[in-house]
Backbone as CSV, one residue per row, in Angstrom:
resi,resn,N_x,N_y,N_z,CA_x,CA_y,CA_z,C_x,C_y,C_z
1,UNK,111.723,105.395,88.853,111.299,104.756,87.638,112.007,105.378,86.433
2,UNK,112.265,106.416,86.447,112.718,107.517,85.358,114.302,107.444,85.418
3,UNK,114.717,107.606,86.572,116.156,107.577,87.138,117.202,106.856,87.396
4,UNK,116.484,105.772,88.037,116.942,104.613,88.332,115.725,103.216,87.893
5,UNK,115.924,102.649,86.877,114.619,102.254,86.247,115.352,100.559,86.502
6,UNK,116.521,100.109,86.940,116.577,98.860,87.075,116.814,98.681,89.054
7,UNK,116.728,99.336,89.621,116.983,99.479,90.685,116.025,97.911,91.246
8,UNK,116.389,97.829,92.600,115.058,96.730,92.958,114.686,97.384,94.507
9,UNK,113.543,97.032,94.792,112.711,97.593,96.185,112.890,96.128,96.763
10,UNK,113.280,96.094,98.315,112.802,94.809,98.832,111.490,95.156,99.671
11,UNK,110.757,94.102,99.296,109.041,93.906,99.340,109.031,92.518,100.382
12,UNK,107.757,93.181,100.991,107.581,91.688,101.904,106.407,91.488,101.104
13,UNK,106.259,90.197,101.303,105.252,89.111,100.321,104.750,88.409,102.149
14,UNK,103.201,88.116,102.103,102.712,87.286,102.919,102.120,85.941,102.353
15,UNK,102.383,84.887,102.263,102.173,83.804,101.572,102.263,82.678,102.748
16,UNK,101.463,82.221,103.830,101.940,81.632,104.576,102.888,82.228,105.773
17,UNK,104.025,82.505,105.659,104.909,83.105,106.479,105.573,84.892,105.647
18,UNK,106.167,85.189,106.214,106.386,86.294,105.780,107.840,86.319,104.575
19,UNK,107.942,86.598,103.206,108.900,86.555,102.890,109.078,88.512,102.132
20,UNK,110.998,88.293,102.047,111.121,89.188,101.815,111.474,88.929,100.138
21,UNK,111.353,90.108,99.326,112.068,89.474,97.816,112.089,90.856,96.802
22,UNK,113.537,91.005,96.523,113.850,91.668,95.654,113.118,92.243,94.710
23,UNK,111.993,93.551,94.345,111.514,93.481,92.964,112.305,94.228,92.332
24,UNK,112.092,94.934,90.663,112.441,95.664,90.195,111.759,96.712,90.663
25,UNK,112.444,97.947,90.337,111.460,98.982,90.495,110.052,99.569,89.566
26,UNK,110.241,98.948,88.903,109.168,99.016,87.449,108.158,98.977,87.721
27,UNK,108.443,97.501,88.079,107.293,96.321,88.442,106.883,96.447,89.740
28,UNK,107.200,97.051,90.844,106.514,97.362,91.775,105.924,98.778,91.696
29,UNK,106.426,100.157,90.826,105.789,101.409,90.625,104.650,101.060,89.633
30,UNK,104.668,100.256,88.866,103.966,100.044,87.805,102.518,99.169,88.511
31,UNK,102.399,97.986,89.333,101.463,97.395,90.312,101.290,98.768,91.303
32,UNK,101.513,99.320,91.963,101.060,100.280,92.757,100.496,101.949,91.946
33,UNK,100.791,102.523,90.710,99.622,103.122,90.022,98.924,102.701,89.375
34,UNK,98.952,101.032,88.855,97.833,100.318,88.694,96.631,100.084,89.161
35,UNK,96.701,99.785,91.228,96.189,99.477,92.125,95.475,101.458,92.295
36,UNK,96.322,102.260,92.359,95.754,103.500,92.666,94.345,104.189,91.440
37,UNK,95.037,103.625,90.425,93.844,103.955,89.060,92.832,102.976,89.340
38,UNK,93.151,101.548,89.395,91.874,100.883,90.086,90.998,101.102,90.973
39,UNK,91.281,101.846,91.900,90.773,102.363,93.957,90.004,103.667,93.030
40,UNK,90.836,104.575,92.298,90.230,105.847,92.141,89.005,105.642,91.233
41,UNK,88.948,104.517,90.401,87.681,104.301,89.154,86.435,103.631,90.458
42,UNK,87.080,102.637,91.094,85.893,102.184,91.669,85.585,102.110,93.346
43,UNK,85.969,103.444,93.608,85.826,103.904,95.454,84.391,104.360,94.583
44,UNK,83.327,104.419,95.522,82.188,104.927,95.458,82.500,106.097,96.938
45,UNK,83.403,106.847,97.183,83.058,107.853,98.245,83.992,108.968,97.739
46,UNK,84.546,108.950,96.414,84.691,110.179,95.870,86.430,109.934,95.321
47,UNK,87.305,109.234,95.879,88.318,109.038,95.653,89.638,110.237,95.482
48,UNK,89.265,111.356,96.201,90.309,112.382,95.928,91.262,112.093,96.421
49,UNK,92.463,111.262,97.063,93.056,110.972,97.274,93.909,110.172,96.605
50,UNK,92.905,109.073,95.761,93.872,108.141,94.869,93.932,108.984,93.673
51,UNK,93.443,110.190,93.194,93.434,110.854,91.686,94.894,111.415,92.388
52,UNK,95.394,112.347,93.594,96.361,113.001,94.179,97.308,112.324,93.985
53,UNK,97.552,110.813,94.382,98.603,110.189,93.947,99.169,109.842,92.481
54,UNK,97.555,109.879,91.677,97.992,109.732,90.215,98.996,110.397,89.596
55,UNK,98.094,111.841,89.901,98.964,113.461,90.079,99.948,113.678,90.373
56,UNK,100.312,113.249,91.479,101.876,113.450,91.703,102.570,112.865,91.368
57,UNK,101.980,111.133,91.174,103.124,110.479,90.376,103.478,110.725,88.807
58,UNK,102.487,111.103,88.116,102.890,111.450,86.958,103.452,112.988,86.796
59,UNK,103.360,114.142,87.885,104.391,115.107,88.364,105.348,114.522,88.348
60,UNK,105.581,113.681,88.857,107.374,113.604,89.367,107.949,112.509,88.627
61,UNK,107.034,112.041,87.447,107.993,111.535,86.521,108.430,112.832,85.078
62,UNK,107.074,113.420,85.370,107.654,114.471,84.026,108.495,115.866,84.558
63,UNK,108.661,115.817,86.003,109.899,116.847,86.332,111.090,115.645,86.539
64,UNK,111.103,114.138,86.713,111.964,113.443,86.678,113.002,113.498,85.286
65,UNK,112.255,113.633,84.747,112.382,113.793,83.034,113.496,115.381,82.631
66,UNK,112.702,116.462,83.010,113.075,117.545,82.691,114.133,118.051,83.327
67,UNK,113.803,117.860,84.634,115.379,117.999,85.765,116.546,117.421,85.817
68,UNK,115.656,116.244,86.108,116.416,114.905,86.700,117.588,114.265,85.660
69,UNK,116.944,113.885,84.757,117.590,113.111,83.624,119.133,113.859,82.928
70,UNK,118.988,115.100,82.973,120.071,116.231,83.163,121.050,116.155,84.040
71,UNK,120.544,116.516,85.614,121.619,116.423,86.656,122.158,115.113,86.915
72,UNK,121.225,113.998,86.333,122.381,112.782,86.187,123.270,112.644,85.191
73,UNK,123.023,112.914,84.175,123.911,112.662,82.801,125.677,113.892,83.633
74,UNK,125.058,114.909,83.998,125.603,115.925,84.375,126.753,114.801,85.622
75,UNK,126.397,114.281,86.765,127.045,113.651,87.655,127.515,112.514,87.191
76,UNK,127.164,111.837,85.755,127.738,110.577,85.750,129.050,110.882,84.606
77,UNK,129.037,112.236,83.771,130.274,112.842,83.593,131.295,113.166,84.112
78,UNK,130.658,113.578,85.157,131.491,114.166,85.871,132.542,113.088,86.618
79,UNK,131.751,112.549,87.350,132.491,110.961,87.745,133.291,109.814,86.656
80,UNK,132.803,110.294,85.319,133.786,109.380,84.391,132.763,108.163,84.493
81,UNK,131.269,108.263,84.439,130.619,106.899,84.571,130.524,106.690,82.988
């Protein structure tokens, strides 16, 4: 999301038959800690698991940030991007 923020995931969709379809990556990280903040507000059996994913995902966008965003600028110099 941080790194590669136009990238696309291929996703299967069930609609009838099975299809496959290109998303962005945004828009599918963005629906899936949506869905995890939703599960963690309204699990009635304690939800430590969906808060863990919150956690790590917002870990690894703010070391995405601090690390990351560096050693790319760093490799896409280097390569003449």
């Amino acid at each position: 999301m941080v790194l590669y923020p136009t990238s696309r995931i291929l996703t299967l969709i069930f609609y009838g038959w099975i299809i496959i379809v290109p998303i962005p990556a945004i828009f599918f990280l963005g629906f899936w800690f949506l869905m995890q903040w939703l599960l963690a507000f309204f699990d009635i059996t304690g939800g430590v698991a969906y808060w863990a994913h919150i956690g790590g995902f917002i870990a690894g966008i703010i070391l995405a940030l601090v690390f990351g965003l560096k050693r790319k600028r760093a490799r896409d110099s280097r390569l003449g991007l």
